[in-house]
N, C-alpha and C positions, 0 to 999 in steps of 0.2 A: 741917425739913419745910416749915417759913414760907415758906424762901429758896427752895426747889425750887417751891413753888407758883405762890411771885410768877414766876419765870420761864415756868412752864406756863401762866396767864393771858398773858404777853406773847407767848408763842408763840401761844396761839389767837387772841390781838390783830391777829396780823400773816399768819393762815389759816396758821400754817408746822405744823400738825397730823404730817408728816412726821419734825422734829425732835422732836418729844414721844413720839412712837416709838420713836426712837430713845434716846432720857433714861430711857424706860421699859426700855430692854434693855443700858443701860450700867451696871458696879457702880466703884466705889472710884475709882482716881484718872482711871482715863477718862471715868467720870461726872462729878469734878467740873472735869478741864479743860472739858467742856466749855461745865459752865455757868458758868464762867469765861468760854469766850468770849464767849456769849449776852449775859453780863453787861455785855462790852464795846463789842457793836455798837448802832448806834446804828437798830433796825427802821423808825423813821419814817421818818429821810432813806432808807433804800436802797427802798422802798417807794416814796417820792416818787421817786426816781431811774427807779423801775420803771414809773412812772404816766408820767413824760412820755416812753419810748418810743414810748408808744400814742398821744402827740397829735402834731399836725402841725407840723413846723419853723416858726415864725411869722418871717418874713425882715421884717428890718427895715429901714429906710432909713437909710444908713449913709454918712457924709460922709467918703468915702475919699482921703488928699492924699497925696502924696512925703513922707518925711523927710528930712533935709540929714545931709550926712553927711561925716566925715573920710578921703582916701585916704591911708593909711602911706606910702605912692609916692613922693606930693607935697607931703607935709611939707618947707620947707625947714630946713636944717640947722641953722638958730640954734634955731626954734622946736620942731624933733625933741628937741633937748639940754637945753631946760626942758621939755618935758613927761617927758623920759627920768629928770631930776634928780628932780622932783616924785613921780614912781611907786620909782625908787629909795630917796628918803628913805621912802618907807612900810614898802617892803619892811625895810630896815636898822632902820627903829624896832621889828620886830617886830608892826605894824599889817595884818598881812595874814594870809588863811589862803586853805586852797584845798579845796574839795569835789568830791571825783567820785562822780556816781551810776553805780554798779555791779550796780543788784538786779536785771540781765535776765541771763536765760540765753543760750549761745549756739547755742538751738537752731536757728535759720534759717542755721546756718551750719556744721551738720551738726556740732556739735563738743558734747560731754554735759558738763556742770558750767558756774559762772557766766562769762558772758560775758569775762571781766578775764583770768582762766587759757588763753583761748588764743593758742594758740602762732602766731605771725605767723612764716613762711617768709623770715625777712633775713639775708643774710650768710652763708647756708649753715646755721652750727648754729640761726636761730630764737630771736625772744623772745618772751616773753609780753607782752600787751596792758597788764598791770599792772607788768611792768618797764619798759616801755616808756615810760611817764608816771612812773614814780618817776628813769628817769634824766634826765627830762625838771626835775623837783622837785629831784634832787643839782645838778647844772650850774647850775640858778640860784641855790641854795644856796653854793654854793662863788663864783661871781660877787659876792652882795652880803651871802658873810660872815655868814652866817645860817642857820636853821633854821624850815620854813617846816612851820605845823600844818597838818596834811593831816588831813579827815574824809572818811571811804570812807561813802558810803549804801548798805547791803546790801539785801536783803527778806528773808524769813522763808523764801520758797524757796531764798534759796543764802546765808545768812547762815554758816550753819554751814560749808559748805564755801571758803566767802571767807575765812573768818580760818584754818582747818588749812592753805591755801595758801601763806598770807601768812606765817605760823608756819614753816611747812615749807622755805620761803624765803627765813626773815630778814631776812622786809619787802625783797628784795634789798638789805641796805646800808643803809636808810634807819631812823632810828633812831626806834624802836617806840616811845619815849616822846611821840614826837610827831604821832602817828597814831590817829586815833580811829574805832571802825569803829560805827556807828549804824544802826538797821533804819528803812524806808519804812514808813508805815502802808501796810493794805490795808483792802480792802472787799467785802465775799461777791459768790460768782456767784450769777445768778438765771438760773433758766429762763425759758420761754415766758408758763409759767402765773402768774409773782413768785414760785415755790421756790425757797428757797437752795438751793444743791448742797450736798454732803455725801460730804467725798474720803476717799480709803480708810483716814483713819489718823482714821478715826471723829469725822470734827472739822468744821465749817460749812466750804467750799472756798473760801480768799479767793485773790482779786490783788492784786499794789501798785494805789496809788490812780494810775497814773500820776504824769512829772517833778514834775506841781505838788504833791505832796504833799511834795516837799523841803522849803519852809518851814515848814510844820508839823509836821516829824518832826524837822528842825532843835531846832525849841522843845519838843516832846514828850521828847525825848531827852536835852535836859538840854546840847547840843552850843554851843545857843546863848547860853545862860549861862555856859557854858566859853568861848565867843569873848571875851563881856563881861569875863569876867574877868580873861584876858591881855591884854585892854586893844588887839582887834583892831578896826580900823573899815574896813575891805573885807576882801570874802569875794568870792573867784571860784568858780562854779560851769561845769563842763564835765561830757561823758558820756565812758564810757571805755573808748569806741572809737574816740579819731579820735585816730591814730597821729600825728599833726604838730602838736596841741593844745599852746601856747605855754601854760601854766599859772602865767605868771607875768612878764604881759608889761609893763615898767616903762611903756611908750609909750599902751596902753590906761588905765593906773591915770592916769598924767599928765593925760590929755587929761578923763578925769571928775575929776578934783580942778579942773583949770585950769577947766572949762565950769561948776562946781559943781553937778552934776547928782546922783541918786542912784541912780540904773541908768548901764549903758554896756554895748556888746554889740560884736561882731566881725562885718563880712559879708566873703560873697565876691561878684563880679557873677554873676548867672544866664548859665548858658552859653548861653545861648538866651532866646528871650523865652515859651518854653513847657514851658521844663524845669518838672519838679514838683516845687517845692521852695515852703517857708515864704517870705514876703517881707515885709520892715520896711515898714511906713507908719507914718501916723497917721489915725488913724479918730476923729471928733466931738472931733476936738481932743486926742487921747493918744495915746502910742506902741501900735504893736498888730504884730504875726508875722497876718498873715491866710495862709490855705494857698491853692493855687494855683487851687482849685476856684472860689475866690471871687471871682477878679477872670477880668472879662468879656476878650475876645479883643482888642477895642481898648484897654482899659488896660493888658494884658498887653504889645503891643507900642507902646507909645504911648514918643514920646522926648523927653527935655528939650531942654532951650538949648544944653547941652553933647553933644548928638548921643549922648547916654548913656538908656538905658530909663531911664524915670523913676520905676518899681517895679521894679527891678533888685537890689537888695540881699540876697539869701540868706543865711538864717538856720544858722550852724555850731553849735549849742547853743553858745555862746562866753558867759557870762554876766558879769558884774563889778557889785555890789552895794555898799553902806553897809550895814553893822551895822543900823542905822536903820529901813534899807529890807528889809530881811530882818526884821525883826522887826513892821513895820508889818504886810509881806505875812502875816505867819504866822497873824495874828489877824483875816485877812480870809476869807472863802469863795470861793473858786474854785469857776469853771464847772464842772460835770462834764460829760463828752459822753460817749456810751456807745458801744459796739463789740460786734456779733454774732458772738462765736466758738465754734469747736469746745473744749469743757471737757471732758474724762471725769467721770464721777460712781458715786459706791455710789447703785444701786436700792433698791425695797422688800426686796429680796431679800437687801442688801449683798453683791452682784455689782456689778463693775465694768462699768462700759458705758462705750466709748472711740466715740464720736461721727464717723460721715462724716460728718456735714454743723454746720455752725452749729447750738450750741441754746442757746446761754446771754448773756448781756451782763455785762458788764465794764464799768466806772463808771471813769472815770479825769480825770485834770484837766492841765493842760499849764501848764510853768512859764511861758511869755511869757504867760499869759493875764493874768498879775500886771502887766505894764507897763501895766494899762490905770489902776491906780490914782495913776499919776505925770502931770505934765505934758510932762514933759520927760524926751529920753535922748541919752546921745553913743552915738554909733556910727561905728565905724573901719572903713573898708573894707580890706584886706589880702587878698593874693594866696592864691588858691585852692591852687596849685602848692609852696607853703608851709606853709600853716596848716591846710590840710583835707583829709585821708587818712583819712575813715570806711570802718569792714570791720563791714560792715551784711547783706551776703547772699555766699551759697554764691560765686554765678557772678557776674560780667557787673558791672555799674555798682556802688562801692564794696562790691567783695568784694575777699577779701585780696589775689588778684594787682594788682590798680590799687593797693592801700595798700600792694605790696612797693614794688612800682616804684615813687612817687610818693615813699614813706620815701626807698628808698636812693638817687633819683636828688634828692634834696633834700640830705642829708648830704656824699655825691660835691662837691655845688656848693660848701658850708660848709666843707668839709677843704678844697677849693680856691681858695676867699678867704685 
């Protein structure tokens, strides 16, 4: 009765009056998942999180420059074959692992269950987004002689259906001993007024925290200890939708071991000087991803010495880390920025109410937000027509049709080398 108190004080700590409501009309084990979760969240930060919606952006003055950067292109041949040698010897020592975050659905793409299970239209009969990256993981496997630990990031909304997939399809081929599937943290919705929601399976309604909560669910999970212990020193991180994602590129690992860096990332050039896309700089002296909203009309098309945009560099989620650096990040706090969305929710009533319009905020934190903690990063520029086939929406710009045709007409050119 102690324990159920202390949390009914914490609920009227945080005005969530609503959930004690609710605690008062739950018996046996639904009552105490829930105060299980209560017990979990953390009400001051989501609070505070909920407090600076209501204050004003404070824009800061921010010393925005180019970073320098490598093109795969223009590597000549002596210097491709030691960076190639340097990333293979990690791979062959068993020094490397690979992370796909997987915890979205693929609702924006009209297709029900997590994102990774649908089925991309190639070749006639179709593969799934997650065969698609494990035959990406065989091929380099069988190249450098090896067996490469893959950890899948799930969330709590389709964790369960990620693994009976993956089950159901014998990891395609890929052997399950080497496959770790880990969940994202999350963080409660809040309405207008700072009330958590409260979803129909009688439970506080969270989201993933957003990419940046990779490193921390890394280390929560127990994944990163498990890296430590195979005695891995990079880890590549990608998302696991982009059909042409090199998950294991000897030439990327080379060029951060050779530069001795402890980040390194992939760009493609901006098709335009106003596409909307992420773009690599460095801001007050650190690497930084600023989004496109940020840089003004003249630095947008502004060009270097090389008649090349000079913020040109777009962001593929291409990631490539130290052990080191993943574990510094994990123990740091990430920005959180928040987002106005349509949530459903259980009422007073425990009636569902499914939302026209925006009512709740979403808390979430983005992985490049973590390069600000470095001085330094290598970055490889490589061709879009290659490396970046995202199936991101229904129609029109990176939806599946451009990722069929971009896959198959990529592979066509490899079968004919």
């Amino acid at each position: 009765m102690d324990k159920i108190q202390e949390v009914i004080n914490l609920l009227k700590d945080y005005n969530q009056n609503h959930i004690i409501d609710l605690l008062n009309e739950l018996e046996g084990t639904k009552k105490q998942e829930l105060i299980d979760q209560i017990n979990q969240i953390d009400f001051h930060q989501i609070m505070e999180l909920y407090d600076n919606t209501k204050k004003e952006t404070e824009i800061k003055e921010n010393k925005i420059e180019s970073i320098s950067y490598i093109d795969k292109e223009k590597i000549v041949k002596e210097q491709k074959e030691e960076l190639d040698s340097l990333g293979q010897e990690i791979i062959q020592n068993g020094e490397y692992a690979v992370v796909t975050m997987a915890g979205g659905q693929g609702t924006r793409l009209g297709h029900t269950g997590p994102k990774g299970t649908f089925k991309l239209d190639v070749y006639g009969k179709g593969k799934y987004l997650f065969e698609i990256l494990i035959d990406n993981l065989k091929e380099a496997n069988k190249k450098y002689n090896t067996t490469i630990p893959w950890y899948i990031m799930t969330s709590k909304e389709n964790n369960k259906e990620t693994v009976q997939f993956l089950e159901k399809n014998n990891y395609f081929g890929y052997d399950k001993n080497y496959v770790t599937i880990f969940m994202q943290s999350g963080l409660p919705l809040v309405d207008k007024e700072g009330k958590v929601l409260i979803n129909k399976d009688l439970k506080i309604k969270e989201a993933s925290d957003g990419n940046g909560g990779t490193y921390s669910s890394l280390r929560a999970s127990g994944c990163l200890a498990d890296m430590k212990e195979k005695g891995i020193k990079w880890v590549f991180i990608g998302g696991v939708d982009n059909v042409l994602l090199k998950m294991a590129d000897v030439t990327l690992i080379g060029m951060a071991v050779k530069k001795g860096v402890q980040i390194a990332s992939k760009s493609v050039v901006k098709a335009n000087p106003h596409e909307k896309v992420g773009v690599f700089c460095k801001m007050n002296g650190h690497p930084k991803i600023i989004e496109y909203a940020e840089l003004s009309e003249k630095m947008a098309e502004e060009i270097d010495e090389n008649g090349e945009l000079k913020y040109g560099e777009s962001n593929i989620m291409c990631h490539l880390y130290t052990i080191d650096a993943i574990e510094k990040i994990s123990k740091e706090t990430l920005v959180y920025h928040s987002a106005f969305k349509k949530n459903s929710y259980l009422d007073k009533n425990r009636k569902e109410v499914i939302p026209k319009e925006p009512n709740s905020y979403k808390f979430e934190s983005f992985i490049f937000d973590a390069f600000e903690f470095f001085d330094e990063m290598a970055l490889l520029r490589v061709k879009r027509e290659e490396e970046f086939a995202p199936v991101k929406n229904r129609e029109g710009v990176d939806s599946p049709k451009t990722a069929k045709e971009l896959y198959e007409k990529y592979w066509e050119k490899v079968k004919g080398q």
